[in-house]
N, C-alpha and C positions, 0 to 999 in steps of 0.2 A: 686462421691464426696469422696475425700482423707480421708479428715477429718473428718467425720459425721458417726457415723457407728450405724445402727439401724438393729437388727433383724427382721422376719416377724412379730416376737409378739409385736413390739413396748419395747423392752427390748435395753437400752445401755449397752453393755457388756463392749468393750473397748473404754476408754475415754482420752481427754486431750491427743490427739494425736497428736504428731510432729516431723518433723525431727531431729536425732542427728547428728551434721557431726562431723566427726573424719579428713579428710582435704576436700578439695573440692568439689571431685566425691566420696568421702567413708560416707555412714552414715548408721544408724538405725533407725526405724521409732518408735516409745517410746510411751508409754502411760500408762493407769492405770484399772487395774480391779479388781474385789471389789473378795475377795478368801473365798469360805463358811469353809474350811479348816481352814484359822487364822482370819476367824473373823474380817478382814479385806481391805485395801488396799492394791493391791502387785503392782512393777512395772511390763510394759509387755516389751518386746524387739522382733522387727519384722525386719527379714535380709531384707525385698523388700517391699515394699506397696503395692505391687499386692496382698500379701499375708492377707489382711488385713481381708478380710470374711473367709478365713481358719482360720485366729489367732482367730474370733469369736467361730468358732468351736472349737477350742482347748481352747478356756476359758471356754466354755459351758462343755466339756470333762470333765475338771479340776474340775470344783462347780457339777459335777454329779458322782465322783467317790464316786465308794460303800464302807461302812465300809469293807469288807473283803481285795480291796486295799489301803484303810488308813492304817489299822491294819498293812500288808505287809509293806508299805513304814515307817510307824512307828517302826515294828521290827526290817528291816533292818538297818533302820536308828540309834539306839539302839546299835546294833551290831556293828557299824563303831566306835560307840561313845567309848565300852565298848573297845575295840580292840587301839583304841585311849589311853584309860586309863592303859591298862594293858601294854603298849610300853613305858608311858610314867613311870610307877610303876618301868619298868626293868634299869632306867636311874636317880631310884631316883626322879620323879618329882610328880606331880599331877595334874588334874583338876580342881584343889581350888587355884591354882599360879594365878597371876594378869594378866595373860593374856591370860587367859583363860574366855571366854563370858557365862558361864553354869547360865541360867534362874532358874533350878534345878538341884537336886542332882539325878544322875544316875549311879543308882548299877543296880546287874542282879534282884532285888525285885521289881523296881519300874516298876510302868505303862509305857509299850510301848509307848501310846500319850503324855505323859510328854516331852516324845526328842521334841515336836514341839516347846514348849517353847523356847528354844533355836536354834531354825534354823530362818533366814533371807533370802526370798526366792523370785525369778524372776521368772513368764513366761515366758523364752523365744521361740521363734517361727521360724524355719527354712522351708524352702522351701523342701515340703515332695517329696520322689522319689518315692509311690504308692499313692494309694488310703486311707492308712491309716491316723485317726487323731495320728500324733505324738508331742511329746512337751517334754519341761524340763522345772523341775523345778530347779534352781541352784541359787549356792551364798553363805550365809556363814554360819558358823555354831560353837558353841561357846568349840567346844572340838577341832579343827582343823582349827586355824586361817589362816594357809601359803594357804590350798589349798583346802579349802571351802566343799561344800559337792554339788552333781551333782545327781536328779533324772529323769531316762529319762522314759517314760510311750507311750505306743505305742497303738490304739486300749484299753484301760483301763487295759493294761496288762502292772504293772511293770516291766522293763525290764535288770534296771541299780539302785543301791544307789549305792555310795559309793564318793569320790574324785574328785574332778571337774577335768574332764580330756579332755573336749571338744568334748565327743563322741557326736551321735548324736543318735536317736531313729530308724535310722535307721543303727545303725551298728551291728556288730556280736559280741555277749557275748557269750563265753566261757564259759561253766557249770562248769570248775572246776575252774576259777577267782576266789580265798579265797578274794580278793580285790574289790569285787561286791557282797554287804552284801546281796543281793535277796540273793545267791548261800546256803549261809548260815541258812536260814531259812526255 
């Protein structure tokens, strides 16, 4: 069944599930799962419906990550914001302009979990090339409107923050990328 997705626990992970077409043969299969992270609602984005008991797992992934990779994706994330502010300082601007989305103010004092306030974020789901649960989280985020913010997490190991650049969890990151705020942390 497409549409009905129940784990063995009797848990709805991901719901309101449907097709999205982009033209005729092109779509994404869409739905919603609930994020222990924001305390929320998040959209999910699934490339195939085959995929759809893997997307289960990578939501289960997502609501079971340990505080030491929050912390991580929070620092990182931090660091993009912070890197953000200091390019925009060298041009004259700031993070306090009107088109800027900042939920809070983020200096090098403030709490790493504070960035979440300001990010806006997708599960989305690709069709994995091993055995591993991999996923992103992406979309947008209030220090860098043009080109969003991208975390990709493989096996509960952060692998990527930084700039939506359509990588995927399974591609190769670079240690010395200054542009993929893990590196920096």
């Amino acid at each position: 069944m497409l549409f009905g997705t129940i784990l063995k626990e009797e848990i709805v992970i991901i719901e309101n599930l449907h097709k999205k077409y982009y033209s005729k043969d092109l779509y994404t299969i869409e739905g919603t799962v609930w994020s222990n992270l924001f305390d929320c609602e998040m959209e999910v984005r699934i490339d195939d419906e085959t995929l759809i008991e893997y997307a289960e797992k990578c939501a289960q992934a997502m609501n079971s990550l340990s505080d030491e990779t929050i912390d991580i994706i929070c620092r990182a994330a931090k660091k993009y914001c912070l890197k953000m502010a200091e390019l925009l300082a060298e041009t004259g601007g700031s993070l306090d302009e009107e088109w800027f989305d900042m939920k809070t103010k983020v200096d090098e004092n403030s709490p790493a979990r504070e960035i979440l306030k300001s990010v806006w974020l997708d599960l989305i789901i690709e069709k994995p090339k091993d055995n591993s649960i991999g996923y992103c989280l992406g979309g947008a985020c209030g220090w860098e409107p043009e080109h969003g913010i991208e975390i990709l997490i493989k096996d509960n190991k952060v692998l990527y923050v930084g700039a939506e650049e359509g990588h995927s969890a399974w591609s190769d990151f670079p240690k010395d990328d200054d542009w993929n705020f893990v590196n920096l942390i």
